[in-house]
KOLRO-326887 format. One line per 3 residues: for each residue z, x, y of N, C-alpha, C. Coordinates in nm, 2 decimals, always signed. Each point is the difference from the previous one (the first is absolute). Layout:
REM KOLRO-326887
Z:X:Y:Z:X:Y:Z:X:Y | ... .
REM end
This chain:
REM KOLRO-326887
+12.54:+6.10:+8.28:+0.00:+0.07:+0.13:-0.08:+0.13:-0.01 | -0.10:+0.04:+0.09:-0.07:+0.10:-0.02:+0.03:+0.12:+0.10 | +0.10:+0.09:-0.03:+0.07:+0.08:+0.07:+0.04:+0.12:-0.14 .
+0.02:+0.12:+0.12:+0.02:+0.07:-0.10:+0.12:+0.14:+0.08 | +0.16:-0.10:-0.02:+0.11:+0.05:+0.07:+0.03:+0.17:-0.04 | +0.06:+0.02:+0.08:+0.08:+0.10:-0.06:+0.14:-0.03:+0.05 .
+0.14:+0.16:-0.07:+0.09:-0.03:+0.00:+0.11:+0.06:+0.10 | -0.09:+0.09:+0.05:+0.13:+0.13:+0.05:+0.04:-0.06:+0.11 | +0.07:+0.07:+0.06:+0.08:-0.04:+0.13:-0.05:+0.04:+0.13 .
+0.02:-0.05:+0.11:-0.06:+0.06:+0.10:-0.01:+0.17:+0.06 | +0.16:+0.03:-0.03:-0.01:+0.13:-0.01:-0.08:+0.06:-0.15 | -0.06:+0.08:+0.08:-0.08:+0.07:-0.17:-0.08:+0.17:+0.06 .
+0.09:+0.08:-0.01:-0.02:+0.10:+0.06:-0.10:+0.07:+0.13 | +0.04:-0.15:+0.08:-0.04:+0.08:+0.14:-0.14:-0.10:+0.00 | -0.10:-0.06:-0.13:-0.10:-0.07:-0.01:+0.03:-0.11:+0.14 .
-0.17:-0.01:+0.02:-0.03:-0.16:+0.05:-0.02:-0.07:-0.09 | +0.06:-0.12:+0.00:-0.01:-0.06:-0.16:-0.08:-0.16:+0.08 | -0.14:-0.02:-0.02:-0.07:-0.07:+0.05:-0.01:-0.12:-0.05 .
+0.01:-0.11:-0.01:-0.06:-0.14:-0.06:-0.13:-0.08:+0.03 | -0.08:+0.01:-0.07:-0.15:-0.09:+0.05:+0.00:-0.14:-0.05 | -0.04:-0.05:+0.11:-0.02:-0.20:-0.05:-0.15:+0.00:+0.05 .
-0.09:+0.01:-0.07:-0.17:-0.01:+0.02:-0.03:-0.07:-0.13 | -0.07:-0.10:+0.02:-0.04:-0.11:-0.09:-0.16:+0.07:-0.09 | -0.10:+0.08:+0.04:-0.09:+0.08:-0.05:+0.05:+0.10:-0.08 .
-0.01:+0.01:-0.12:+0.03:+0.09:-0.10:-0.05:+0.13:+0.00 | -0.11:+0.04:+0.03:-0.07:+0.09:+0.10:+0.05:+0.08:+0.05 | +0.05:-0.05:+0.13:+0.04:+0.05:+0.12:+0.17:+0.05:-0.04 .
+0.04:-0.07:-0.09:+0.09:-0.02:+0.00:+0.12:+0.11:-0.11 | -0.10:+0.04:-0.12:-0.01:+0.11:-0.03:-0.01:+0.16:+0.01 | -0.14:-0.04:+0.13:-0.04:+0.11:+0.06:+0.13:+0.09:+0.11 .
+0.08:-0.12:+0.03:+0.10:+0.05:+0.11:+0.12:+0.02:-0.11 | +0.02:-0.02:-0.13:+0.08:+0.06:-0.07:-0.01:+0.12:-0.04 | -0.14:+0.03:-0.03:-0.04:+0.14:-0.05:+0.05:+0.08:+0.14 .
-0.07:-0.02:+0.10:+0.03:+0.06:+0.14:+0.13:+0.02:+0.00 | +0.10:-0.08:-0.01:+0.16:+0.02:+0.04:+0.06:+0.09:-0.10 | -0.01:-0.02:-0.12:+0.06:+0.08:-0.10:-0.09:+0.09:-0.04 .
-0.10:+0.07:+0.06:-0.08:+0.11:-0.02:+0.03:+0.06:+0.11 | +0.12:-0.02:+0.11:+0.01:+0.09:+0.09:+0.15:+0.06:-0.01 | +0.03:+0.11:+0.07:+0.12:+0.06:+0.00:+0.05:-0.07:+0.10 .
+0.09:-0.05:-0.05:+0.15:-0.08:+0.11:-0.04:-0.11:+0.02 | -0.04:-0.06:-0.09:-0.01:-0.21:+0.03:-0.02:-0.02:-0.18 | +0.05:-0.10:-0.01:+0.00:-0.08:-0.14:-0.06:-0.16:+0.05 .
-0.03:-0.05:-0.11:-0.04:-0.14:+0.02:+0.15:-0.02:-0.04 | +0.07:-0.13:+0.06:+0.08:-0.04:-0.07:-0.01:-0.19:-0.10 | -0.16:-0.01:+0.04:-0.02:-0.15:-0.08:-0.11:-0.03:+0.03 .
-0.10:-0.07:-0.08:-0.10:-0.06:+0.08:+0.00:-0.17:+0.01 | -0.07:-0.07:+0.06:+0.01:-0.14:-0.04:-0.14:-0.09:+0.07 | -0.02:-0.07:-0.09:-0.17:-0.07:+0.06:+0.08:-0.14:+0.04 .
+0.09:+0.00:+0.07:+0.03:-0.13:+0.08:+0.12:+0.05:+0.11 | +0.00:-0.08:+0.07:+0.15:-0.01:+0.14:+0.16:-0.05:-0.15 | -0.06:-0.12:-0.04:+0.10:-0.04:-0.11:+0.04:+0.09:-0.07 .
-0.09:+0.08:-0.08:+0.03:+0.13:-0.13:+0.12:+0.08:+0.09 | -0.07:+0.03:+0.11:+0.04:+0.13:+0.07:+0.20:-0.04:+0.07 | +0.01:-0.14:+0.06:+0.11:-0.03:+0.02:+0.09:+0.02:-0.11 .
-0.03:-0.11:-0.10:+0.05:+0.06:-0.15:+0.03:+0.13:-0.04 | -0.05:+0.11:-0.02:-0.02:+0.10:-0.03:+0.07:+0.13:+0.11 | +0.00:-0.06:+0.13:+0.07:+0.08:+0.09:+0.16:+0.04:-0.04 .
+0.04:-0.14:-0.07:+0.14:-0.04:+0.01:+0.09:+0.15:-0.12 | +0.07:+0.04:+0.11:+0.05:+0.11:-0.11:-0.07:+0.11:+0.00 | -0.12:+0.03:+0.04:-0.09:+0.09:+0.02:-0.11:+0.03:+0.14 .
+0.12:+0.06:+0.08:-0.08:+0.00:+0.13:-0.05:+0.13:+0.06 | -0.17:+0.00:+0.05:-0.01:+0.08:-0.02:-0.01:+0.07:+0.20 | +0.01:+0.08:+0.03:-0.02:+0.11:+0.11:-0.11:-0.13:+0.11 .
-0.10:-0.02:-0.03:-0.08:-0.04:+0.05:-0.16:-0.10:-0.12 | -0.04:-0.13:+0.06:-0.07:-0.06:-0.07:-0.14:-0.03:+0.03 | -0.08:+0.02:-0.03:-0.14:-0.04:+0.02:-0.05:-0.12:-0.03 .
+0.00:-0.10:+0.09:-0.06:-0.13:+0.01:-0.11:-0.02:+0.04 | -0.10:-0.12:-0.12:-0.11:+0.03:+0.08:+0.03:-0.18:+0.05 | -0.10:-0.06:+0.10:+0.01:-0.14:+0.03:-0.04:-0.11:-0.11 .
-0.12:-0.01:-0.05:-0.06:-0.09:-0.03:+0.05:+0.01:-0.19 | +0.09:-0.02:+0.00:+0.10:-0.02:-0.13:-0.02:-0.14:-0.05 | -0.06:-0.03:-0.16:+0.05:-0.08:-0.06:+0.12:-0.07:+0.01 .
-0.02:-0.19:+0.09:+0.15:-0.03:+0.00:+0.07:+0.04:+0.10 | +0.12:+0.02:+0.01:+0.05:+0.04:+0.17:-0.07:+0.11:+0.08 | -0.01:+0.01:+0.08:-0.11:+0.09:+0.05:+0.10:+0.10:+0.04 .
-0.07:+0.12:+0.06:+0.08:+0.11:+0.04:+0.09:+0.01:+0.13 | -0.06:-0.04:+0.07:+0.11:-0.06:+0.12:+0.12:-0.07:+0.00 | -0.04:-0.15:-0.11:+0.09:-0.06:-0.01:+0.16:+0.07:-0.06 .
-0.07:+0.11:-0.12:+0.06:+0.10:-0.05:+0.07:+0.06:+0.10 | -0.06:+0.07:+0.07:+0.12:+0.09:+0.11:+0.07:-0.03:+0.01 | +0.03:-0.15:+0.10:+0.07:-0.07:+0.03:+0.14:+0.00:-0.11 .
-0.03:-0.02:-0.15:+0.12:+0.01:-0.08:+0.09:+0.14:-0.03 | -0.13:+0.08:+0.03:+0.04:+0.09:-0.06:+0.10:+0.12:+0.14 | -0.04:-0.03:+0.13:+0.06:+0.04:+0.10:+0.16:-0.06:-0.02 .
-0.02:-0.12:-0.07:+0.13:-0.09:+0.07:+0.10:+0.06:-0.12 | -0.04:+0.02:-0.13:+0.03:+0.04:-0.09:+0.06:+0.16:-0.02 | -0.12:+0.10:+0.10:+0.03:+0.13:+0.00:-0.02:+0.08:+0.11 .
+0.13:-0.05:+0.06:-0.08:+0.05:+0.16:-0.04:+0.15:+0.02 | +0.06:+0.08:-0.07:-0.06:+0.13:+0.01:-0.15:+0.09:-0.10 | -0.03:-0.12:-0.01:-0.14:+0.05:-0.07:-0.14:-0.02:+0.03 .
-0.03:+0.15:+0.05:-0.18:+0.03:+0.07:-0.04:-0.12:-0.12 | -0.11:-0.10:+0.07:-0.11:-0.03:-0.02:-0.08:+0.03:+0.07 | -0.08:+0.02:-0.14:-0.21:+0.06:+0.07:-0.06:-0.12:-0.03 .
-0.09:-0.06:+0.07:-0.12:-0.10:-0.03:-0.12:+0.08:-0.02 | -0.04:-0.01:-0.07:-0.12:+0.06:-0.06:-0.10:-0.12:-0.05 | -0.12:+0.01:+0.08:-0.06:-0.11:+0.01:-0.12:+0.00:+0.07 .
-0.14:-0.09:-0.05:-0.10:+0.02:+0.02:-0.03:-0.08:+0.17 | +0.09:-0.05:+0.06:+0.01:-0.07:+0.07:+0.05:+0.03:+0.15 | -0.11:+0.02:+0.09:+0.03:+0.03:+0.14:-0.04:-0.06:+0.12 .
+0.07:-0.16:-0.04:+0.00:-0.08:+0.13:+0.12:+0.01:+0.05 | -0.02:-0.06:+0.12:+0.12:-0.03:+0.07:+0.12:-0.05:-0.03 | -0.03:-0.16:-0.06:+0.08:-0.07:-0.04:+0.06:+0.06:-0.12 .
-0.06:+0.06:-0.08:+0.08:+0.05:-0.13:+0.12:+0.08:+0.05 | -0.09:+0.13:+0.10:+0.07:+0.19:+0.01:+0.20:-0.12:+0.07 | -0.04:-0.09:+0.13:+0.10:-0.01:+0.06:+0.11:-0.09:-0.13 .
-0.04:-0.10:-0.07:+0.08:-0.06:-0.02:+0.08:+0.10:-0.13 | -0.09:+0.07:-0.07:+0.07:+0.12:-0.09:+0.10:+0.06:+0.04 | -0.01:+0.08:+0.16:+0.06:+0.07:+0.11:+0.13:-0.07:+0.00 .
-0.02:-0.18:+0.04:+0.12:-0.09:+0.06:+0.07:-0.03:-0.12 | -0.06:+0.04:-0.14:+0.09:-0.04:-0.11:+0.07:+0.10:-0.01 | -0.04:+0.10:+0.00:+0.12:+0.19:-0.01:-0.07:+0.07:-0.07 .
-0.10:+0.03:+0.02:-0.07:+0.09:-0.10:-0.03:+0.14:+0.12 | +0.06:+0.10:-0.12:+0.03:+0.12:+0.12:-0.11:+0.04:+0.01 | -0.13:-0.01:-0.03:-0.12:+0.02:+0.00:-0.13:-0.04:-0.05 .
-0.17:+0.02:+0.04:-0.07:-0.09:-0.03:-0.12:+0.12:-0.03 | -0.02:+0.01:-0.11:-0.13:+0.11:-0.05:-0.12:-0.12:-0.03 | -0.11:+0.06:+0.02:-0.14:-0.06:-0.09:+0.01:+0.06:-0.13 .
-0.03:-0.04:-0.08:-0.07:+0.02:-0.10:-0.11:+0.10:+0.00 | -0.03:+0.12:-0.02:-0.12:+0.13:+0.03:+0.05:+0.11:+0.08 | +0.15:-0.02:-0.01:+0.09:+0.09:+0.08:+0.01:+0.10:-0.09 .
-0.05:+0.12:+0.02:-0.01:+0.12:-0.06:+0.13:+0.04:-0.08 | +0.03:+0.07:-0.15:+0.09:-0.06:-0.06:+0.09:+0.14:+0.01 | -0.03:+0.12:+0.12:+0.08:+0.10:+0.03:+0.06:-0.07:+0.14 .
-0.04:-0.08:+0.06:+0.03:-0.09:+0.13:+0.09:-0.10:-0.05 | +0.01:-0.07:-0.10:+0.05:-0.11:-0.03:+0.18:+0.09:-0.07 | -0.06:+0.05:-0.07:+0.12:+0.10:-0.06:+0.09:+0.01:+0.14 .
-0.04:+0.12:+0.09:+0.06:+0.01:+0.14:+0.05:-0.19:+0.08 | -0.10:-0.07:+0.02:+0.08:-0.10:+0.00:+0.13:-0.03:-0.06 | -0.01:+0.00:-0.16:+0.09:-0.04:-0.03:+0.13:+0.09:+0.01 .
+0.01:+0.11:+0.01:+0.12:+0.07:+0.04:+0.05:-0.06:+0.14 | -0.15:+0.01:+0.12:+0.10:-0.03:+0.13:+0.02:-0.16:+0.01 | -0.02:-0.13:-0.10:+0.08:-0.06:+0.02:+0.12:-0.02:-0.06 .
+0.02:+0.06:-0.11:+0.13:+0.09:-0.02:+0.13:+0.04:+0.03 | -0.13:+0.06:+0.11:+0.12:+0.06:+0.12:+0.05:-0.07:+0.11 | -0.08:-0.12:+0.00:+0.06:-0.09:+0.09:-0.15:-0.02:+0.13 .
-0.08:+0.06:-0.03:-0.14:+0.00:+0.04:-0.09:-0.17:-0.01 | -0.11:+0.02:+0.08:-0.05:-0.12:+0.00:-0.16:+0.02:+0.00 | -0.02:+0.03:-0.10:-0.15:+0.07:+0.00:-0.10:-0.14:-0.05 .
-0.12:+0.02:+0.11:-0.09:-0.09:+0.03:-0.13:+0.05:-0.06 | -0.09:-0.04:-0.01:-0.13:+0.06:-0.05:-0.07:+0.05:+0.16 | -0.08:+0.04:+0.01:-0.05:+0.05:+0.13:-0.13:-0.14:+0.09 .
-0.04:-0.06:-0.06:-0.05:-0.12:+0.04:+0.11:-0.12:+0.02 | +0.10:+0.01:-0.10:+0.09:-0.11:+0.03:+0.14:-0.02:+0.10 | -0.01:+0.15:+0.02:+0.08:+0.07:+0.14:-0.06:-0.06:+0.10 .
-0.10:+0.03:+0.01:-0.10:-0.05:+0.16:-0.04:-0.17:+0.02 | +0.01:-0.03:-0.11:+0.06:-0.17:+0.00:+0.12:+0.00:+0.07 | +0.09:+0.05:-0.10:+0.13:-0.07:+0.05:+0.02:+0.02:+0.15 .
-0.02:+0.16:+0.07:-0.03:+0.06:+0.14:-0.03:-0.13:+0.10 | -0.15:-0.04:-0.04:-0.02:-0.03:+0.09:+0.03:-0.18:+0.03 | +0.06:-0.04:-0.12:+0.07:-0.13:+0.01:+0.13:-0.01:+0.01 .
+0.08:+0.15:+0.03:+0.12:-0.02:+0.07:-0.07:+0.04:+0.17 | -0.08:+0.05:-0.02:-0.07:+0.01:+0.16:-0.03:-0.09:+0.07 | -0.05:-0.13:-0.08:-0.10:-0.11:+0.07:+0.13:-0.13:+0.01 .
+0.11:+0.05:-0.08:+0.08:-0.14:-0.02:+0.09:+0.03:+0.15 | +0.10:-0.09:+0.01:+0.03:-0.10:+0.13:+0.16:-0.01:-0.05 | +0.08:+0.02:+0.12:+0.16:-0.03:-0.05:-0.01:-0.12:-0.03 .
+0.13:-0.01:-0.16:+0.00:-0.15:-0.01:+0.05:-0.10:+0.10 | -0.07:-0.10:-0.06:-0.01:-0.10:+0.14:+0.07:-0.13:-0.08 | -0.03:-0.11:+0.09:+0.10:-0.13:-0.10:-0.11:-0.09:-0.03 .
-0.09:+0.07:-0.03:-0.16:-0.06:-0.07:+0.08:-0.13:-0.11 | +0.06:+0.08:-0.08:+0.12:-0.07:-0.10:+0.07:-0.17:+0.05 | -0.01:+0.03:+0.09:+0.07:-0.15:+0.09:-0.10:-0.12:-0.01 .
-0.13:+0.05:+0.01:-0.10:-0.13:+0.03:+0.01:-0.07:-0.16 | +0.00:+0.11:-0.11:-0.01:-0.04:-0.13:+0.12:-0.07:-0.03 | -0.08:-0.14:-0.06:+0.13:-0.12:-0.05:+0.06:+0.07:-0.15 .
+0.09:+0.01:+0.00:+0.10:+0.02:-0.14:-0.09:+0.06:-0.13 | -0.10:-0.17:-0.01:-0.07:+0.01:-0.12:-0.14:+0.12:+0.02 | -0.04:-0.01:+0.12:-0.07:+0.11:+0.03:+0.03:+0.09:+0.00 .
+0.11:+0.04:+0.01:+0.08:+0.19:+0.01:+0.02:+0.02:-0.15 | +0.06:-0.06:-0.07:+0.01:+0.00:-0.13:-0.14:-0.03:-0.09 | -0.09:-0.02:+0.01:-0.16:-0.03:-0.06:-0.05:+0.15:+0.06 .
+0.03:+0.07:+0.14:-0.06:+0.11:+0.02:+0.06:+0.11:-0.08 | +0.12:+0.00:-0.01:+0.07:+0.15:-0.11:+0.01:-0.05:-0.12 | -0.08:-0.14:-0.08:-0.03:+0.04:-0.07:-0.13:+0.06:-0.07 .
-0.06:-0.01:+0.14:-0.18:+0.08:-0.01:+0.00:+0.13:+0.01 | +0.13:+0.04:+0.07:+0.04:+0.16:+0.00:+0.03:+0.05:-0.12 | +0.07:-0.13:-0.10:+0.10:+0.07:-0.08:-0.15:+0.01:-0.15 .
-0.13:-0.08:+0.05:-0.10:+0.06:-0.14:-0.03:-0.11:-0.04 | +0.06:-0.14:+0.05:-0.07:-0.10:-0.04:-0.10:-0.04:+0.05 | -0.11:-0.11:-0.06:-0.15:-0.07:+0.00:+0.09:-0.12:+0.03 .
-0.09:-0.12:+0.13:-0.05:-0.11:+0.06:+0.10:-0.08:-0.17 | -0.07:+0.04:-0.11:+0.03:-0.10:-0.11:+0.15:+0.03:-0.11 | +0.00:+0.16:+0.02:+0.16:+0.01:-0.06:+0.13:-0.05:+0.13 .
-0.05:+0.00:+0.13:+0.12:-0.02:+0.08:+0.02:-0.19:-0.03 | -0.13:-0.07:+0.00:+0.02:-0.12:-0.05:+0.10:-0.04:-0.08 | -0.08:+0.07:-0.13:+0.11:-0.03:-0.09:+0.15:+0.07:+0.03 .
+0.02:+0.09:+0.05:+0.16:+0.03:+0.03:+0.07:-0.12:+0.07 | -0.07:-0.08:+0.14:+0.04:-0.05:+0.05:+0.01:-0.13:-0.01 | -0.10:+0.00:-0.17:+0.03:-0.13:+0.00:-0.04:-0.12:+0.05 .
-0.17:+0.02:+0.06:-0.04:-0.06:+0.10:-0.17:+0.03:-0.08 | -0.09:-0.11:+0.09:-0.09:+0.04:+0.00:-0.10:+0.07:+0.07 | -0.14:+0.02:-0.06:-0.07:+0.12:+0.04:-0.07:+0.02:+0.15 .
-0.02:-0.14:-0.01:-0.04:-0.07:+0.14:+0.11:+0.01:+0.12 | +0.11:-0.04:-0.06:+0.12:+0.02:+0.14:+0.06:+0.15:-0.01 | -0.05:+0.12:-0.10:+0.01:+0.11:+0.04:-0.11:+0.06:+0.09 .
-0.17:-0.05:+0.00:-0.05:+0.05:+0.10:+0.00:-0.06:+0.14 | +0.03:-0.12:+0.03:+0.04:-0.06:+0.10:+0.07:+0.08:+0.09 | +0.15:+0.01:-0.03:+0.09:+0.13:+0.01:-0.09:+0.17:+0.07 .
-0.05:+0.01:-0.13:-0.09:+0.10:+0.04:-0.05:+0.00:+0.12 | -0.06:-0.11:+0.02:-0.12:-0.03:+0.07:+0.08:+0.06:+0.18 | +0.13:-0.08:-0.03:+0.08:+0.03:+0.15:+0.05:+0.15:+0.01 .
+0.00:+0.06:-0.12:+0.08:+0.12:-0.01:-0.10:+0.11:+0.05 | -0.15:-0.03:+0.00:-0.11:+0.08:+0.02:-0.01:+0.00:+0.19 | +0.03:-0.12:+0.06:-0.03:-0.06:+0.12:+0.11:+0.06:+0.09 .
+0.10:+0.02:-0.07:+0.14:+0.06:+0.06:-0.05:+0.10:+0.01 | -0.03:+0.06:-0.12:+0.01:+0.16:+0.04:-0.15:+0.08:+0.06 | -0.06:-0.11:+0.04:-0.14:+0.02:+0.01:-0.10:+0.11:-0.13 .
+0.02:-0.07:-0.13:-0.05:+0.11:-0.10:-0.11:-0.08:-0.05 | -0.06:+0.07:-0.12:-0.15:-0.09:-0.08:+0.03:-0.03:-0.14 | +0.09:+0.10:-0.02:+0.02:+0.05:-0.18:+0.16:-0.01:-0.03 .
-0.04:+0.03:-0.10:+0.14:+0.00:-0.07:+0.06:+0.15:+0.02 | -0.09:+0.12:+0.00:+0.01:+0.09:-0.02:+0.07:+0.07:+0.14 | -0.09:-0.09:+0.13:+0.07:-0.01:+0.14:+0.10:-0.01:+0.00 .
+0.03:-0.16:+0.00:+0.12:+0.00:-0.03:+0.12:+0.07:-0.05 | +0.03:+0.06:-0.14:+0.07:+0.09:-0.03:+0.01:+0.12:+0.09 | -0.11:+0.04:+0.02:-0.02:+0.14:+0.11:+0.07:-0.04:+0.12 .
+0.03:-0.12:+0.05:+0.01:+0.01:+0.12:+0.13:-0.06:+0.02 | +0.07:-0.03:-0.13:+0.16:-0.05:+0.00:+0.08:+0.10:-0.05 | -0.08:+0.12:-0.07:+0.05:+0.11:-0.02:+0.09:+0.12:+0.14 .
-0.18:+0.03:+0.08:+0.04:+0.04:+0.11:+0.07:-0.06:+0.09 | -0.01:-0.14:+0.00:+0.09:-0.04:+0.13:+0.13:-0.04:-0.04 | +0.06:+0.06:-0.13:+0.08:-0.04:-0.04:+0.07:-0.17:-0.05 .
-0.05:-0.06:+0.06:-0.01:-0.18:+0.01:+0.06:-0.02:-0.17 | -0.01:+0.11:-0.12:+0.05:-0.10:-0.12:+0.12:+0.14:-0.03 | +0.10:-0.03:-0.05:+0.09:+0.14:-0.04:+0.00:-0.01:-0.14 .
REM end
């Protein structure tokens, strides 16, 4: 396992005691030097997977975590998801080169108390990390005006959800939940062909083109929980 834990306890004089799960060794460093080169934040672990970092959490939790998405193996979203259900009171940051739609919302609908880019200036990011902390929900300034204007353009939920047959509402959240046309197959057990078929109606319902539509637009209208 390529992690490098520490031991203290969450209280540790007044510190932010931070945890990074970034799969780039790089990056991933660089934000350790950053954390433990500042007054009042410690790293509390690092980890180059979602897997390391669950492991690693256990017994050692820290203030707030730095997730990036595109993780070796369970992805970072999927992560949230455990890690919310596991710790409900702990800021996650997504930190991440990634600023589509479909990503920022479904990161959002997993519990991540917040969503940075990657190039986020590292006296800015620092400040992030305190005000989610504090219970704050700090956005990057381009990924703010995303979110803005797709809670602007979206529509009370509706019972869009009703037209979708069983196996269609269930094939749609699991395109929410990060799966590909060929991993939901295999979940379900089915083939590839009678997953895009499915598709095919799932696109027609909701009047979309992509896959990426799709997610975007079962997010906003709420249609998957």
């Amino acid at each position: 396992m390529s992690a490098t834990p520490q031991t203290d306890s969450k209280s540790d004089n007044g510190m932010i005691k931070v945890t990074i799960i970034e799969d780039m060794a790089g990056i991933r460093d660089g934000l350790r030097m950053l954390i433990d080169g500042t007054p009042g934040y410690k790293c509390a672990g690092t980890y180059r997977s979602m897997e390391d970092g669950l492991e690693g959490l256990r017994g050692n939790l820290p203030d707030v975590a730095l997730v990036d998405i595109g993780l070796p193996g369970m992805s970072g979203i999927e992560g949230i998801r455990i890690l919310t259900e596991r710790y409900p009171g702990l800021a996650i940051l997504m930190l991440t080169v990634y600023d589509d739609d479909e990503r920022i919302f479904a990161a959002i609908c997993a519990g991540a108390s917040g969503y940075l880019l990657k190039g986020t200036p590292p006296a800015r990011l620092l400040e992030n990390i305190r005000e989610a902390r504090d219970g704050g929900a700090p956005l990057s300034p381009g990924v703010a005006r995303r979110v803005l204007k797709l809670f602007k353009e979206g529509i009370p939920p509706s019972r869009m959800e009703d037209q979708l047959t069983p196996h269609e509402a269930r094939l749609l959240k699991m395109l929410v939940d990060g799966h590909n046309y060929r991993t939901a197959a295999e979940e379900l057990g089915v083939s590839l062909n009678t997953v895009n078929y499915h598709i095919k109606h799932i696109y027609e319902k909701l009047h979309v083109h992509s896959k990426s539509e799709a997610v975007s637009k079962a997010l906003r209208l709420r249609i998957v929980k």
